[in-house]
N, C-alpha and C positions, 0 to 999 in steps of 0.2 A: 665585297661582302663575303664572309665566310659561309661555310656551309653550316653553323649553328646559328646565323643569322638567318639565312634560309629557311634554315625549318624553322626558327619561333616564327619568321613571318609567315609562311605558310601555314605553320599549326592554327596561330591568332587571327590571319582570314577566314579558314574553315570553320572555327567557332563564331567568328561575327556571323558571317552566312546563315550555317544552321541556327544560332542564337534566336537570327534576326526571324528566320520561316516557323523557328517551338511561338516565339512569342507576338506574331504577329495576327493568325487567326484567332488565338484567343482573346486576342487584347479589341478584336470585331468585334464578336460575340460580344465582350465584357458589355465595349460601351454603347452598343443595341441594347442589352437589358437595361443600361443604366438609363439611359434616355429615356424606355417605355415606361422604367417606374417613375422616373421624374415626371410624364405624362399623367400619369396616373396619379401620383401626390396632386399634382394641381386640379384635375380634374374633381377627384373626392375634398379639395379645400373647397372649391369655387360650387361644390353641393351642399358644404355645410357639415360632411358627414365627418365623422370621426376614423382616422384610419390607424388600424390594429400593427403593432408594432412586436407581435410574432413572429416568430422566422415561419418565411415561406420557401416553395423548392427555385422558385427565382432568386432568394435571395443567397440559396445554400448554393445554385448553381453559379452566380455571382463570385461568392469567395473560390469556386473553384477555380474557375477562369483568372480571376487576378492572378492567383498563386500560378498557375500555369506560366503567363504572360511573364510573372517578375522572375519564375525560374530560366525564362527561353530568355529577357532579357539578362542576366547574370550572366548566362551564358557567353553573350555577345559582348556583353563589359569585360569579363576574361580574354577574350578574343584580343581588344582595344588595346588591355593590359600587356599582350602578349607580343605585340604589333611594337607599342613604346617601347619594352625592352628588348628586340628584336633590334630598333635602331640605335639604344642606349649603348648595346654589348658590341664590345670593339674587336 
C-alpha cells in the first residue's frame, strides 16, 4: 500500500468514527421522542379524543435531531466512500 492509500484509509476511518459518535446520540434522542408521541397518538385514539395536528416543541425538536443524525451519518457514508477508494486506488 502506498502512502496515498494510507491516508484515504485513515482519513475515511476517522470520519466513519466521528460520523458514527455526531449521529449516534441524536438518532436516541430522535427515536425516544418518536415512540413517546407514538404513545401518546394511541393513548388520545383509545380516549376518543381528537389530536391537534400543530407543530409542537417535540415535534420542532424532532426535525432537529433527524437532521442532526443524517448529517453525523453523511459524515460516516464519506468516511465508507473514502475507505472503497482507498482500496480501489492502486
Amino acid at each position: 500500500m502506498g502512502v496515498l492509500n494510507l491516508a484515504l484509509l485513515a482519513a475515511g476511518v476517522l470520519l466513519i468514527v466521528v460520523g458514527t459518535v455526531r449521529a449516534r446520540t441524536p438518532y436516541r434522542r430522535y427515536a425516544a421522542l418518536k415512540e413517546q408521541d407514538a404513545n401518546i397518538a394511541r393513548y388520545e385514539a383509545w380516549r376518543g379524543g381528537v389530536r391537534s395536528d400543530s407543530t409542537t416543541g417535540a415535534s420542532v425538536a424532532m426535525q432537529v435531531l433527524r437532521r442532526q443524525a443524517q448529517i453525523g451519518a453523511g459524515i460516516a457514508i464519506a468516511g465508507i466512500v473514502l475507505v472503497v477508494v482507498a482500496f480501489l486506488v492502486s
